[in-house]
C-alpha positions in Angstrom: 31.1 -26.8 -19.5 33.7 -24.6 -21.3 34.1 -21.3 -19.9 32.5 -19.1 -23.0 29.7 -21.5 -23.1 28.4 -21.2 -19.5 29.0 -17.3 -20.1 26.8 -17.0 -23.1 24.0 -19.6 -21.5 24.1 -17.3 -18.4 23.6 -14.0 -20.5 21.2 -16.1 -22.2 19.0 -16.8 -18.6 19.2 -13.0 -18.0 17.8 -11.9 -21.0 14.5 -14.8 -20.5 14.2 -13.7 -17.5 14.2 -10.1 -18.3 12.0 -10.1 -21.5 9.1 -12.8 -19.8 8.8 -10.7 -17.0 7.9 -7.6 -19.6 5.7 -9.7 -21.5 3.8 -10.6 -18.2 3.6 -6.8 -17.2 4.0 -4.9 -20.1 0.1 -4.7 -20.3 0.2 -1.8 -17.1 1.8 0.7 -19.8 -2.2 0.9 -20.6 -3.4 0.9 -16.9 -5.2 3.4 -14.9 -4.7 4.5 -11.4 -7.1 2.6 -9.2 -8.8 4.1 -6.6 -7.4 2.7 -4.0 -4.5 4.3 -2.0 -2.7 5.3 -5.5 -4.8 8.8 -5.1 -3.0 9.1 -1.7 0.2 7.9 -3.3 -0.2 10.4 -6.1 -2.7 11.3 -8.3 -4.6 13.5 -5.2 -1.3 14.1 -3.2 0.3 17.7 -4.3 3.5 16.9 -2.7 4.0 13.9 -5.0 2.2 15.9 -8.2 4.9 18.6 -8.3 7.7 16.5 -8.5 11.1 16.9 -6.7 11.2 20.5 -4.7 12.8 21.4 -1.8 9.6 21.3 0.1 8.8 17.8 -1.2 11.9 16.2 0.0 11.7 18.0 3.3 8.2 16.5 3.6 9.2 13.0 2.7 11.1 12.6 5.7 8.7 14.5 8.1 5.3 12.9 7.2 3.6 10.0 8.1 0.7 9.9 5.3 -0.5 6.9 4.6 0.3 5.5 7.9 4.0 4.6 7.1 7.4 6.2 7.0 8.9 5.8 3.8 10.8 8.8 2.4 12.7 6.5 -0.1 9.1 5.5 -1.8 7.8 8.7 -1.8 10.9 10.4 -3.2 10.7 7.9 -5.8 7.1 8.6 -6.5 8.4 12.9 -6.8 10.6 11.5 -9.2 8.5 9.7 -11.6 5.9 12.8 -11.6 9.1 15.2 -12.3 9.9 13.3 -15.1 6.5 11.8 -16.6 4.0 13.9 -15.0 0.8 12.2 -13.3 0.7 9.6 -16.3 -0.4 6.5 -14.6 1.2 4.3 -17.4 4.7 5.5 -17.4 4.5 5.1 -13.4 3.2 1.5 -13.9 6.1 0.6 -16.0 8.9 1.9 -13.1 7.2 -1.0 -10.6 8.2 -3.2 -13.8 11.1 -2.0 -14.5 11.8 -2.4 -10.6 10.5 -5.8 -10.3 13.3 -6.7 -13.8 16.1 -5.4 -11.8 15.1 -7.0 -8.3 14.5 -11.0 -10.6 18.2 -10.1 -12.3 19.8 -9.2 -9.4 18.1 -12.4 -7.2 19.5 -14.4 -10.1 23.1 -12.9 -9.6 23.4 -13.5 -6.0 22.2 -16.6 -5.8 23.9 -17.5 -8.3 27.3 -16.1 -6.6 26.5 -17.6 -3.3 25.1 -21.1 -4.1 27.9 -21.5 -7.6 24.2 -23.3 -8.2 23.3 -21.9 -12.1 19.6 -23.9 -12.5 18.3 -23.8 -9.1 19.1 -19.8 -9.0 17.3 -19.3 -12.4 14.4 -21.3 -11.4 14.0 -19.4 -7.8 14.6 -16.2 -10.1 11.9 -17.1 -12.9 9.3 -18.0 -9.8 10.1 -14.5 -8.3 9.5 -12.5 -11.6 6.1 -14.6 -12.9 4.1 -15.7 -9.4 1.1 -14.5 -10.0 0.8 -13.9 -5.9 3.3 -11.1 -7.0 1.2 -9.5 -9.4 0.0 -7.0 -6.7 3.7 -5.9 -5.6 4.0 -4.8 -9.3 0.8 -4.1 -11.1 -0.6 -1.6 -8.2 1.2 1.9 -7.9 0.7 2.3 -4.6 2.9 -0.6 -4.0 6.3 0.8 -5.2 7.4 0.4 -1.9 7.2 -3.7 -2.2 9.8 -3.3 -5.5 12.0 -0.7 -4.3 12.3 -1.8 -0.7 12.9 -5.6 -2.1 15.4 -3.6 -4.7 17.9 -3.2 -1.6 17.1 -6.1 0.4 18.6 -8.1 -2.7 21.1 -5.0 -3.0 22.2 -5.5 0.9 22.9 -9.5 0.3 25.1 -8.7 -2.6 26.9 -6.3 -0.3 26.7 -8.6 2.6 28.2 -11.1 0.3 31.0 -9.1 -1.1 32.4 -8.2 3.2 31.6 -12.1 4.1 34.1 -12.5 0.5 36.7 -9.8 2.0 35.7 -8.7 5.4 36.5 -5.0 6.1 35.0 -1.5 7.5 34.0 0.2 4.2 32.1 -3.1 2.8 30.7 -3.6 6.4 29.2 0.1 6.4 28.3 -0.1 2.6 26.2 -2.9 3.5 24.5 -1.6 6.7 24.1 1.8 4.5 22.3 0.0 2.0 20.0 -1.8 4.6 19.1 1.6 5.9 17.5 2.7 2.9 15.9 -0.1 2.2 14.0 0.3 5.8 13.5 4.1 4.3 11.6 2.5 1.3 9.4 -0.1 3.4 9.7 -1.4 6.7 8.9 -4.9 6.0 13.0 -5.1 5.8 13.2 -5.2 9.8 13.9 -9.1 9.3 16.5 -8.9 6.8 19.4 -9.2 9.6 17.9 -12.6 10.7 18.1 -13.9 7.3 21.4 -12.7 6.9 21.7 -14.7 9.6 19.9 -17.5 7.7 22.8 -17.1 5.0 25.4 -17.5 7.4 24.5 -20.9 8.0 23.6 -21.8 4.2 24.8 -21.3 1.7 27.6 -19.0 2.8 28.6 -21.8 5.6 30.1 -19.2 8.4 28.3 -21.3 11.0 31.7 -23.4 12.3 34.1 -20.8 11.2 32.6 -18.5 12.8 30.9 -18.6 17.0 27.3 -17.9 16.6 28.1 -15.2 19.4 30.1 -13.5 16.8 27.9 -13.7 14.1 24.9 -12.4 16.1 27.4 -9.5 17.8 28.3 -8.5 13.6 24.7 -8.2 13.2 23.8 -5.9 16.0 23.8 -2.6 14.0 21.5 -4.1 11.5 19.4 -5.6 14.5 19.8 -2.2 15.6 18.0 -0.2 12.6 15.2 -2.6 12.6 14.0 -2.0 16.1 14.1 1.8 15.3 12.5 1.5 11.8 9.8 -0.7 14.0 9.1 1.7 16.4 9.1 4.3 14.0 6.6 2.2 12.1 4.3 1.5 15.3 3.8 5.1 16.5 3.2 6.3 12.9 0.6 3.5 12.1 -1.0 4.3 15.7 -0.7 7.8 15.4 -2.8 7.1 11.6 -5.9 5.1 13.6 -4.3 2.2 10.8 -3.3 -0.2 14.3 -6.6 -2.0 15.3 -7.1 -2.0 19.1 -7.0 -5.4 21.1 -10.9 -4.9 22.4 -11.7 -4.3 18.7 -9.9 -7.6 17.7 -8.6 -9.8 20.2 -5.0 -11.6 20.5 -7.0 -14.7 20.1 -8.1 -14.0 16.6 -4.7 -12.4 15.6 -3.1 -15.7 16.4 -5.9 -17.8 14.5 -5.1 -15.5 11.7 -1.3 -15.5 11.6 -1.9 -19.7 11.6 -4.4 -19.8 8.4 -2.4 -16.7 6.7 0.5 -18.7 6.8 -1.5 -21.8 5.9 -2.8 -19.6 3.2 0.0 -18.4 1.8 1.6 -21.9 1.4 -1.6 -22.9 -0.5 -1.6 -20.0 -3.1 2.7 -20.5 -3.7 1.2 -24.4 -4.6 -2.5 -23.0 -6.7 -2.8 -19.1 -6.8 -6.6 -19.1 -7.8 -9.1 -16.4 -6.5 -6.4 -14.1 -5.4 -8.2 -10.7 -4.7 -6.8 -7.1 -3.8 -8.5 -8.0 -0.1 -8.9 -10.8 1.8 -12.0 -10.1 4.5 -11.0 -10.8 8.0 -12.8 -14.2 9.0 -10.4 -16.1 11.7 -12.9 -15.2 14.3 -15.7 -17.4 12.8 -13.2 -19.7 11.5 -13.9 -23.7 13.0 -11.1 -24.6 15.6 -10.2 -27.3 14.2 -8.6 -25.3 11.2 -6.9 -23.4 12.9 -5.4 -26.5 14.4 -4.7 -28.1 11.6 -2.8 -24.8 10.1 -0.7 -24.7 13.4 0.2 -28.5 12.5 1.1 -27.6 9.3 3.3 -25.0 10.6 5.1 -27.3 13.5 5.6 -30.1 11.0 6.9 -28.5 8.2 9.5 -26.5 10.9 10.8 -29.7 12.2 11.1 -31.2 8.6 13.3 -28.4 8.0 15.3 -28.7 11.0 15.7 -32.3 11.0 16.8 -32.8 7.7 18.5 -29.3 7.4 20.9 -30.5 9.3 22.2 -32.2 6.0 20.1 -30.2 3.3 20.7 -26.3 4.9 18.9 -25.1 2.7 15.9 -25.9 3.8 16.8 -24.5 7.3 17.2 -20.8 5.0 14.2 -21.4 3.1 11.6 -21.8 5.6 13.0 -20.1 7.8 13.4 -17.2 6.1 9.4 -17.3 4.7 8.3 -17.3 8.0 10.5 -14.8 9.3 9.7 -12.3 6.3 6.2 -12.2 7.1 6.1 -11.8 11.1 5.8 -7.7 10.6 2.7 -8.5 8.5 0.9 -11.5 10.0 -1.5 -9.5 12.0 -0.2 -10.0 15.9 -0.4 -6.2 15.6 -2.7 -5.3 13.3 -2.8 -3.0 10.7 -6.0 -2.6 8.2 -8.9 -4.7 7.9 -7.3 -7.6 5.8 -6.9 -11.0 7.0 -3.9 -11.7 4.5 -2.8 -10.1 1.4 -0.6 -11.4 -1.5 1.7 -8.4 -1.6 3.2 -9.6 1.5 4.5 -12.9 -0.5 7.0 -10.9 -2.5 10.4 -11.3 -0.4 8.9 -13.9 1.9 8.2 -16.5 -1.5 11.6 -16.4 -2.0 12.3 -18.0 0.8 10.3 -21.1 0.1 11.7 -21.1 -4.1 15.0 -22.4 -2.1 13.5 -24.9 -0.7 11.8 -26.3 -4.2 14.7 -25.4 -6.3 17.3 -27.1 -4.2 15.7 -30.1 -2.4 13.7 -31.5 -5.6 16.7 -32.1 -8.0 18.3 -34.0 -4.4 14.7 -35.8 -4.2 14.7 -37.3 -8.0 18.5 -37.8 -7.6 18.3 -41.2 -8.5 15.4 -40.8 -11.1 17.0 -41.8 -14.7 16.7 -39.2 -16.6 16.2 -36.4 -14.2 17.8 -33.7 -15.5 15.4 -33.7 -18.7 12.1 -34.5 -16.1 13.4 -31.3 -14.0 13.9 -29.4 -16.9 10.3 -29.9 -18.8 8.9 -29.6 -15.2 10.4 -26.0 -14.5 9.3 -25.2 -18.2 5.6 -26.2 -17.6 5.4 -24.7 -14.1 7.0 -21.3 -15.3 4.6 -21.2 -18.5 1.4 -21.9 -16.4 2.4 -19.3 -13.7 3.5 -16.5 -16.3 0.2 -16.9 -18.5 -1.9 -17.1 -14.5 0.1 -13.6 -14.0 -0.7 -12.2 -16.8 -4.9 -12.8 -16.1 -4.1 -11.8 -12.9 -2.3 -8.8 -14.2 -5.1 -7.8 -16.5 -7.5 -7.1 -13.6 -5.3 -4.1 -12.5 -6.2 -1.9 -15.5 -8.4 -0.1 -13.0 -11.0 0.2 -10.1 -13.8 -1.0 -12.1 -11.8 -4.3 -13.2 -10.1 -4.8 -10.3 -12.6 -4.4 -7.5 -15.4 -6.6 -9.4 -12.9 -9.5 -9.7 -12.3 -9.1 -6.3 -16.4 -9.5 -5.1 -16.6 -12.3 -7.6 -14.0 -14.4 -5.7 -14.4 -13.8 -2.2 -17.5 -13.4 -0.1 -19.0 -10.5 1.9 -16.6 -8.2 1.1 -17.9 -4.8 2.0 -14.7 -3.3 1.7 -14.3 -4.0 -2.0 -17.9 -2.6 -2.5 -17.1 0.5 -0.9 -14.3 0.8 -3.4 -16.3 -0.4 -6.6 -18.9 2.1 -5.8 -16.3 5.3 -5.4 -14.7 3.8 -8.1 -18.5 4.1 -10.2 -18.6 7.4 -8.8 -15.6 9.0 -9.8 -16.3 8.1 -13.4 -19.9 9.9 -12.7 -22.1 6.7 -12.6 -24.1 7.9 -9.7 -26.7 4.5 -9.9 -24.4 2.0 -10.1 -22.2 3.7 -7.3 -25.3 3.4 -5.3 -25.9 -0.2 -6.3 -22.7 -0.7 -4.7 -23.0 1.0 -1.1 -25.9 -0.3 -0.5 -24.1 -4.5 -1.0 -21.9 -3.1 1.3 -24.4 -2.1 3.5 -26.5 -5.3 3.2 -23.2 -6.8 4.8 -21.9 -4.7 7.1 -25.1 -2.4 8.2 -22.2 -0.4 10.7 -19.4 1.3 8.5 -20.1 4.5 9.0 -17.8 4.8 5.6 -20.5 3.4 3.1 -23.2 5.4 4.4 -21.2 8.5 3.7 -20.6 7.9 -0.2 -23.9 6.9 -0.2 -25.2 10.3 1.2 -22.7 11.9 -1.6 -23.6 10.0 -4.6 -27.6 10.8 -3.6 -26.6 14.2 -3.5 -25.0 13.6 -7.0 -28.2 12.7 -8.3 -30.2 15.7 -6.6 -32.2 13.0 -4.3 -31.5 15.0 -1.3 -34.1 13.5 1.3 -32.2 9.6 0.4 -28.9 12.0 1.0 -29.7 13.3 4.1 -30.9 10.1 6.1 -28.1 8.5 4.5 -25.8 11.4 6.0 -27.6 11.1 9.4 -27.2 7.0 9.3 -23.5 7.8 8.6 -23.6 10.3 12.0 -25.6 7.7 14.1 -22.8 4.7 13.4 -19.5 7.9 13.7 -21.1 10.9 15.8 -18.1 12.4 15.2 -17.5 12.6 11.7 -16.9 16.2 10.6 -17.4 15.5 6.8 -21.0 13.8 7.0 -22.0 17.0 9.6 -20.6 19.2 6.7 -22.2 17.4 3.9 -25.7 17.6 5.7 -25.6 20.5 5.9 -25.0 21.3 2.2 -27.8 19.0 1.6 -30.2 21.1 4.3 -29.0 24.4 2.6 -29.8 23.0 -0.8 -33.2 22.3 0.4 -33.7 26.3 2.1 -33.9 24.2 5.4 -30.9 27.1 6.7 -31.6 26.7 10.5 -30.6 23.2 9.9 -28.3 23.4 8.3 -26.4 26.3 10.2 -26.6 23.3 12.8 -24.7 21.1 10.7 -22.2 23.4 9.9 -22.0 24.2 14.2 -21.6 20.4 14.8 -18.7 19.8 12.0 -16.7 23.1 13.4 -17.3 21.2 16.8 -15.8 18.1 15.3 -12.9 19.6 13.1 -12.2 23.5 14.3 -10.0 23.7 11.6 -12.8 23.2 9.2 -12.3 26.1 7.0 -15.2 24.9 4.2 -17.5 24.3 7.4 -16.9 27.9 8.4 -17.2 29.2 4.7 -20.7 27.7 4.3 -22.2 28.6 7.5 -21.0 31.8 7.1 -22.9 31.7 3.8 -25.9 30.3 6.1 -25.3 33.2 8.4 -25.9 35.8 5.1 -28.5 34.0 3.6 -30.5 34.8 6.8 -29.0 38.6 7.0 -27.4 38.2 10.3 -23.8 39.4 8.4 -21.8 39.9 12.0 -22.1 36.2 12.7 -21.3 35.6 8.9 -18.6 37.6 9.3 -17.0 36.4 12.1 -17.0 32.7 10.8 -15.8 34.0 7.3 -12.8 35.7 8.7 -11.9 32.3 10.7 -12.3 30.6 7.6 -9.6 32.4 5.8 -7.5 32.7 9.0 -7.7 28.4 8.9 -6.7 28.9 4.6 -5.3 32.6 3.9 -5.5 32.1 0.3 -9.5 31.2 0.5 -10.6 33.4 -2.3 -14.3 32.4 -2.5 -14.5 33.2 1.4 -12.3 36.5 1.1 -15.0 37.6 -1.5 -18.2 36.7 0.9 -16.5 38.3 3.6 -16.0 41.4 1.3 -19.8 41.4 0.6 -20.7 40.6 4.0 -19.1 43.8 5.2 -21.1 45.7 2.3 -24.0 44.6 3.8 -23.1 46.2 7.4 -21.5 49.8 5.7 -18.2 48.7 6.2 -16.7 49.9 2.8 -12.9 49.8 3.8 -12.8 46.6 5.1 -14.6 45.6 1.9 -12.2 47.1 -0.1 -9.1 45.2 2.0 -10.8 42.1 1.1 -10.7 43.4 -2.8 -7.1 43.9 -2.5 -6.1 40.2 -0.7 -8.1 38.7 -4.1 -6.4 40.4 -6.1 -2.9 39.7 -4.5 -4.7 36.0 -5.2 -5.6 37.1 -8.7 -8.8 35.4 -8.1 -11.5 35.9 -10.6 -13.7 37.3 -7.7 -11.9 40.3 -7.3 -13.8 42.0 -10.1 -17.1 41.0 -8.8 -16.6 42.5 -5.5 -15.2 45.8 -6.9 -18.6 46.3 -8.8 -20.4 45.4 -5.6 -18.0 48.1 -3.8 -18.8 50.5 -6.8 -22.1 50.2 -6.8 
């Protein structure tokens, strides 16, 4: 093929590539945030809302919200709000512009490690329209899936260009670029294995080099991903996110890791009834499926052993799926979720080698085979970009998303719980309740469910349903602050005051730090005259939040109520240092 040819039919693949993906995603410019982590990854976190500041950054690399240390994803996050503001649409479209730039760049280093131009494009083209891949992209909260997989594909290219021209500076590019991939999700602890992986194929090293010196180059990476996983571990323990063994035993963890594996190899083949959650079933799963998965498992690893001895490829492929999803596969669990398909989206690549390569070396002697590869790879990549965009659609938000979820998996009172916040954030009380209580039908002890329910009965003014629903909540979680707190709104609401000053006593108990616990019994304390008690849980209240106005002005009146006039009066002047509408009120109480 002449040189300006295969130039202009690669620029050509780049462009497809670029402009299907957009017309798979291009839909999430429309698309809500669901509510479903995205309000911890922005729209309810006021780190992330006010955009880059010096505080931000500081707390990027200090917190471990949302269970996971990620500064990278989170300063990305600051970034978007910085520039867009908290419009869920223009955030949507960075995870697609993200997921663009990670199918290009796939293309390009496969391209320039394999010299292979087809199968590169087809493993590329699979990446960008998988349906299974949907979730990386389509779900906010997920940025860390796009970026992190951004400098995984990054660190190859880099790997590729020091195994091209070995020296120090492309050796530490390479390991510098690892590191921040680790800083955007920690999924990339297995990336030195597979660069491992492409030292046997297709960069060939294997021979040239002694394994012993290919495994002592890689000891810095090795290196990072045993810090990023202990990181990881003690911030997802420290979180409650890491279930304990009593709670799930090793036994089922293994089952699990078997039919996830099992499972994902299934969807890569028929991605039907994929769901934002998969419920946790290996433990009433028959033996003899989890048998067979293992089977599957063993047999398709020898294949690939056996006859990667010729065909490496295969060796990488496999290899490198299974690998990619051991920090996910649930020996140490983290969430509820048996399996999830955002945890395809670097493993898949993995076994897009294996198709790309090995079927155009299967139909080698086929006539005709380069035309039956060719309509193949066109039908395959049509149906999966037209199941993506379905798929897609269901993101456009909680409503959408969480009732395609219940209508294609079973007993899933996870996904209720979330259909019914997501009814009750839009105000739609009844079918919020409608919700919790499928949820509760299947799992009669999460203490969760039985909370919202209390809330969105209180929502509705049907404060006796609220209150047994709060004291359910308390019976399943004795120590949950929040439901204690919410009784006793609901008791004061009803002039039941002795109760609820209880209420109030057993959430401080629970949470000492309560400020709004201390606010309203305080307000308990006053509605019953006894101001000295009110006033002593009023001041701790705004010791716990200085800048407390509604409790700076109660504690002002409070002391009005005892004779204390200049301690009323310093209460004035701290409102209005907080130029809180309040201060007025209390200044015609203290005038008065």
């Amino acid at each position: 093929m002449p040189k300006q040819v295969k130039k202009s039919l690669v620029l050509s693949i780049y462009f497809i590539l670029a402009v299907s993906t957009l017309l798979v995603f291009w839909q999430v410019r429309n698309f809500d945030f669901v509510n479903y982590d995205d309000n911890i990854y922005v729209y309810e976190n006021p780190h992330i809302l006010n955009g880059l500041t010096g505080d931000g950054i500081i707390w990027s690399f200090t917190t471990g919200q949302a269970t996971n240390w990620h500064p990278l994803t989170w300063l990305s996050l600051m970034l978007d709000c910085q520039l867009f503001g908290p419009n869920p649409g223009m955030i949507h479209l960075v995870n697609v512009f993200f997921h663009i730039a990670n199918t290009l760049l796939l293309f390009a280093v496969l391209k320039k490690m394999t010299g292979s131009l087809w199968p590169s494009a087809f493993v590329a083209a699979a990446f960008a329209l998988h349906p299974m891949h949907v979730e990386s992209v389509a779900w906010i909260a997920e940025r860390k899936d796009v970026l992190s997989t951004f400098f995984w594909i990054l660190t190859m290219l880099a790997y590729l260009r020091y195994v091209k021209k070995p020296d120090a500076v492309r050796y530490m590019l390479t390991l510098l670029i690892f590191a921040l991939g680790l800083m955007a999700k920690p999924m990339l602890v297995t990336l030195p294995f597979v660069l491992l992986l492409l030292d046997y194929w297709p960069l060939e090293r294997f021979g040239r080099r002694t394994v012993f010196y290919l495994f002592r180059e890689k000891i810095p990476f090795f290196a990072l991903s045993i810090v990023s996983s202990i990181i990881t571990f003690l911030v997802q323990r420290s979180g409650g996110a890491v279930t304990n063994i009593d709670i799930l035993p090793l036994n089922s963890r293994i089952a699990n890791a078997f039919l996830s594996y099992a499972e994902y190899i299934g969807k890569m083949f028929w991605p039907c009834n994929l769901a934002v959650f998969y419920p946790f079933n290996a433990d009433i799963t028959p033996f003899w499926q989890v048998a067979a998965c293992a089977l599957l498992l063993l047999g398709i690893s020898v294949f690939a052993v056996y006859f990667g001895r010729n065909q490496r490829y295969l060796t990488l492929g496999w290899f490198w799926f299974v690998a990619a999803l051991v920090p996910v596969i649930g020996i140490v669990q983290v969430g509820q979720q048996a399996y999830a398909d955002r945890y395809t989206y670097i493993p898949y690549i993995g076994l897009f080698i294996m198709l790309a390569w090995y079927l155009p070396q299967l139909l080698s002697k086929w006539p005709h085979r380069k035309i039956v590869l060719g309509v193949l790879m066109v039908v395959v990549l049509t149906a999966i970009g037209v199941s993506a965009h379905r798929q897609t659609s269901y993101w456009n938000n909680g409503i959408t998303l969480f009732s395609h979820t219940i209508e294609v998996t079973k007993n899933n009172y996870i996904v209720y719980n979330n259909l019914g916040n997501a009814y009750s954030k839009l105000g739609r009380f009844t079918e919020a309740i409608d919700a919790y209580q499928q949820a509760v039908k299947i799992k009669p002890g999460y203490a969760m469910v039985y909370y919202n329910l209390g809330i969105a009965y209180g929502n509705l003014n049907r404060l006796p349903q609220a209150i047994d629903a709060f004291n359910q909540t308390i019976i399943v979680k004795p120590d949950y602050a929040e439901a204690q707190y919410n009784l006793g709104v609901v008791y004061g609401k009803l002039g039941r005051t002795a109760e609820a000053i209880d209420a109030y006593q057993q959430a401080i108990k629970i949470k000492p730090d309560y400020a709004e616990a201390h606010y309203n019994l305080g307000n308990a304390y006053s509605d019953l005259s006894r101001y000295a008690e009110a006033i002593d849980v009023y001041k701790q209240a705004v010791k716990i939040k200085p800048d407390y106005a509604a409790a700076h002005a109660n504690l002002g009146v409070a002391y009005l109520a005892i004779g204390d006039k200049n301690s009323a009066l310093a209460e004035y002047n701290i409102l209005k240092s907080l130029n809180s509408e309040f201060a007025n009120n209390l200044l015609k109480d203290i005038n008065e």
